[in-house]
N, C-alpha and C positions, 0 to 999 in steps of 0.2 A: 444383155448378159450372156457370156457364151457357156454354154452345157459341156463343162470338161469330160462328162459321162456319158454322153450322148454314143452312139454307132457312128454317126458321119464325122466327130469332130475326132473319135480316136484312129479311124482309118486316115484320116487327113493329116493327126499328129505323127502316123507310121509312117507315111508317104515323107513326109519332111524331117522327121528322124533318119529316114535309110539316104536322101540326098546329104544330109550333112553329114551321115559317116563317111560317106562317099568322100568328102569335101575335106573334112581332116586328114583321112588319111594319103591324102593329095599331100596337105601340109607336113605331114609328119615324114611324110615320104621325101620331099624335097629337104627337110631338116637334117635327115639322116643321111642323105647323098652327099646333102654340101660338106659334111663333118665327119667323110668315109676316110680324108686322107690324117687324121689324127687318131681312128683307130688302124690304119694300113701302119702309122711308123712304129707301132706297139706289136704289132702282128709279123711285123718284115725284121725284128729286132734293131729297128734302127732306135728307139729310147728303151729303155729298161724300165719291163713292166715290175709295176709292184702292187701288194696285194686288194689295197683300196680301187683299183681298178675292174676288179672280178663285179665289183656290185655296180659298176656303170655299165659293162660289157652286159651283163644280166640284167639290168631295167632299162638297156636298150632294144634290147633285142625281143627283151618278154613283152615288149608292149608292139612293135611290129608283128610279132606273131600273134596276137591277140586282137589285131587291126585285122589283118587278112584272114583269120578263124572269124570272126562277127561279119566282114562282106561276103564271106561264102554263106553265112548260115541268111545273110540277108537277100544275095542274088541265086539260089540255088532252085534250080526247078525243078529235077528229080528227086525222090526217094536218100535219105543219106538218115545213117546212125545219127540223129541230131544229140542223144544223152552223152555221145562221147564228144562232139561237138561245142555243144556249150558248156561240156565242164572243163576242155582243153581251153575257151575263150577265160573263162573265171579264172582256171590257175595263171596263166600267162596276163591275164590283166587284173589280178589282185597281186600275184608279187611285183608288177610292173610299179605300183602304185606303193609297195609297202618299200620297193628300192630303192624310187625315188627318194621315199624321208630319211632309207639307210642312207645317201649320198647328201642329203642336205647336215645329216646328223655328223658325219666324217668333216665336212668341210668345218662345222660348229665347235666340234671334238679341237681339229687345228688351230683353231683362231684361240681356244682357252688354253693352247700350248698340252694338250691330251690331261688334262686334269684329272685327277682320281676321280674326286666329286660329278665331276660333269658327266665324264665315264660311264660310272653308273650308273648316273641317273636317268640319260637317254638310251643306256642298253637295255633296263627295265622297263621304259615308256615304248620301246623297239617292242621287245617281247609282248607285251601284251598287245599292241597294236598288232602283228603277227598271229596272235592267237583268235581274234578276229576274223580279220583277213581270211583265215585259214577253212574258218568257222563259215563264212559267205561263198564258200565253192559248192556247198552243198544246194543240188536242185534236180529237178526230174525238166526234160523235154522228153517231144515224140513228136513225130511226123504225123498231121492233121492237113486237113485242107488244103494241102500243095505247100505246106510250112511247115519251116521247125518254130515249134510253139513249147514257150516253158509252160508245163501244167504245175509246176507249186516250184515256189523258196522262201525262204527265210530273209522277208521285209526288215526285221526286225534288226538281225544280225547285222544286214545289209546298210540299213540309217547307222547304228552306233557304229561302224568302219569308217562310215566318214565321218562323222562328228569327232570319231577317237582321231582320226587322220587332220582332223583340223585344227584340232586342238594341241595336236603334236605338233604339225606343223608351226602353230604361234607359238611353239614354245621356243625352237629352233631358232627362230625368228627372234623372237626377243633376247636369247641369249646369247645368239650372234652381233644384235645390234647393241645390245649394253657392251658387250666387247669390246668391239671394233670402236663405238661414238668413246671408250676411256679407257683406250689402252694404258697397260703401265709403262714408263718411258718413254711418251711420243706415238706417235704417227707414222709408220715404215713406209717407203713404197706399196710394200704387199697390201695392207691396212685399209691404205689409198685405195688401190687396186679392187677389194672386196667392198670399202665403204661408198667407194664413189658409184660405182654400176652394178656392182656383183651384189650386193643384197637386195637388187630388187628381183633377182629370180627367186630368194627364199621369202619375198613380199606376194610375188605372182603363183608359187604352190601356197600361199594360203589360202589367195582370196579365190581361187578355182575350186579350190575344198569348199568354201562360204558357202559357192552358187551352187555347186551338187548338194550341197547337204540342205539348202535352202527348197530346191526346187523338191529332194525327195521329202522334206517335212511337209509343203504345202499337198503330196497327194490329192495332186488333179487330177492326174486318171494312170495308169499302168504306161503307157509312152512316156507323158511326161514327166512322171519321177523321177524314168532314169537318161532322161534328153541330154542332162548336165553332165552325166557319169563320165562319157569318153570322151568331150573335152577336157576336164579336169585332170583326168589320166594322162591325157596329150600335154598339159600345160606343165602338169607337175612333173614331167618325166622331161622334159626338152629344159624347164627351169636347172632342175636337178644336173641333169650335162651339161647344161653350157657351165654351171659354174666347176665343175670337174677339169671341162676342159679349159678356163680359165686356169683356174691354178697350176692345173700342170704344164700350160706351157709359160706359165710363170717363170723366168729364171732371175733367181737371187743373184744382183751385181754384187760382189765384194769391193769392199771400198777400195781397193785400187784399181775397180774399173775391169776385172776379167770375167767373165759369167762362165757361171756355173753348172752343175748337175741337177735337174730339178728333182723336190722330194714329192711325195704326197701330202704326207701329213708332218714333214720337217721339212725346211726349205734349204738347202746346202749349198754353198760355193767353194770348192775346192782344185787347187791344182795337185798333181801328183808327181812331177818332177820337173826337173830344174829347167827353165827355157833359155834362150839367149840370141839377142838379136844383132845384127853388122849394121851399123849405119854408114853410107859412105858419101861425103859432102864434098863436091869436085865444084870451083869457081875460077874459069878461066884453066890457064895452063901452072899457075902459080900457087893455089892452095888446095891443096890436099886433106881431107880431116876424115879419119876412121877413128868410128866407137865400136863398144861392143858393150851392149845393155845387158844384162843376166837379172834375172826374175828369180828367187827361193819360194820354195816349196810352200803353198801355204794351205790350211784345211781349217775351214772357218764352217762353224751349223748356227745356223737361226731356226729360231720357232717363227710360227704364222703370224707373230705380232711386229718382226725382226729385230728381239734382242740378239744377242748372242750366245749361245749355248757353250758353244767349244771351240776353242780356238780363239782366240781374239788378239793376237800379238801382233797385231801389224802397226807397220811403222806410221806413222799421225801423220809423216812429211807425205808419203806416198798417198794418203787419201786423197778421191775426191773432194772436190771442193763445190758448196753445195749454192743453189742460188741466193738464201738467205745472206749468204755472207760475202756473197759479189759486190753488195750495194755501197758508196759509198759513204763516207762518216759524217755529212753533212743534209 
């Protein structure tokens, strides 16, 4: 039976704590590299930013910096302010973490087409998880024994952030996937798109919530409570982007086949003036055939479920033609 409270088993549990920070932040490092060139075309103004984007850029960014503030305060061998240290590590990795559920809560928001009810009710369950969050930055360290060492916080606060974090999380979770499993009208591509792959990133911020929240209930010893903490942070925030940057590089075909302006939280395909194309069909010295195709104006919006919102006049002859209806009658 191993002694979680023992002196050699919790210097053993520090030791293998500080290699897996080490270790993640490897991964989260390579995450953020490979997925530098979808925040460069928001930054270089090649897509047009909008404003659901500010709380990806921020539970990006707040959780890299909250990676590199925890390996300093873990490889540092001189003397440093650690009270200003660890409280820069808490704010950047509790809004990292309270970001992430703003970003799972937008993509949620769009799939019920921005519902008043919905609205509400996760800008409320926001708020107080927030007030939380907010509530867990409070702590004392001080430089002891060639370490920054927390001398006191707030356990307390600490557990019910992530239990309130996991419980949000399943909430998200379930009212994304009742959405998405009965839409009204069918099944969109988008639909597809979130039901097929995309809800298991709001599957994988819950169940990384489970194990932090699991391992700080069983209080083994001060390491191990919080072993779980910055993976979950890492799982929930890389969850959280990737389905951000799914949707946005989503772009809504309009049924005659031209792609569109991606929305955030409305999905658009519009053209804005008139095109027109020269077709020219030469066979032999003998036939000659010039067309000229002209395309009108057309400004069609979908919601996240892809009905149609506005715009819907287009011509039936001109739609796609979908694989359902290739098959033949026999």
């Amino acid at each position: 039976m191993v002694n979680w409270q023992s002196s050699a088993e919790i210097l053993a549990d520090s030791v293998v704590f500080s290699r897996f920070v080490h270790t993640l932040f490897g991964v989260y490092l390579w995450e953020v590299v490979t997925s530098l060139n979808f925040d460069w075309q928001f930054i270089s103004g090649q897509k047009r930013f909008r404003w659901p984007l500010v709380f990806y850029f921020a539970g990006r960014y707040c959780l890299l910096f909250a990676l590199v503030g925890i390996l300093i305060s873990l490889d540092v061998t001189e003397p440093v302010n650690c009270q200003a240290l660890y409280t820069f590590n808490q704010v950047c990795g509790n809004a990292a973490i309270g970001l992430a559920s703003v970003n799972l809560s937008l993509r949620t928001i769009a799939v019920w087409s921005q519902n008043r009810v919905i609205v509400c009710l996760l800008v409320v369950v926001m708020l107080g998880q927030w007030s939380f969050l907010l509530h867990g930055i409070l702590l004392e360290a001080k430089w002891l024994d060639g370490a920054c060492v927390i001398i006191s916080t707030n356990n307390q606060i600490l557990a019910i952030s992530f239990i309130y974090t996991m419980a949000f999380d399943f909430l998200v979770l379930c009212l994304a996937g009742w959405k998405l499993a009965y839409p009204a009208g069918g099944r969109s591509k988008l639909v597809k798109l979130i039901f097929g792959d995309g809800l298991i990133y709001f599957l994988i911020a819950f169940l990384s919530n489970v194990l932090a929240t699991t391992f700080m209930l069983l209080n083994l010893n001060a390491v191990m409570s919080i072993i779980a903490n910055v993976p979950a942070a890492i799982a929930c925030t890389i969850a959280a982007c990737r389905v951000v940057r799914r949707l946005a590089n989503f772009e809504t075909i309009a049924t005659f086949g031209t792609a569109g302006e991606t929305s955030i939280l409305a999905f658009r395909g519009n053209t804005t003036s008139d095109s027109s194309r020269q077709f020219t069909l030469k066979h032999g010295d003998g036939l000659h055939i010039q067309m000229d195709v002209r395309r009108d104006p057309v400004n069609v919006e979908l919601d996240a479920t892809g009905r149609i919102l506005k715009g819907g006049d287009l011509d039936p002859e001109a739609q796609a033609v979908h694989d359902e209806f290739k098959r033949p009658p026999y």
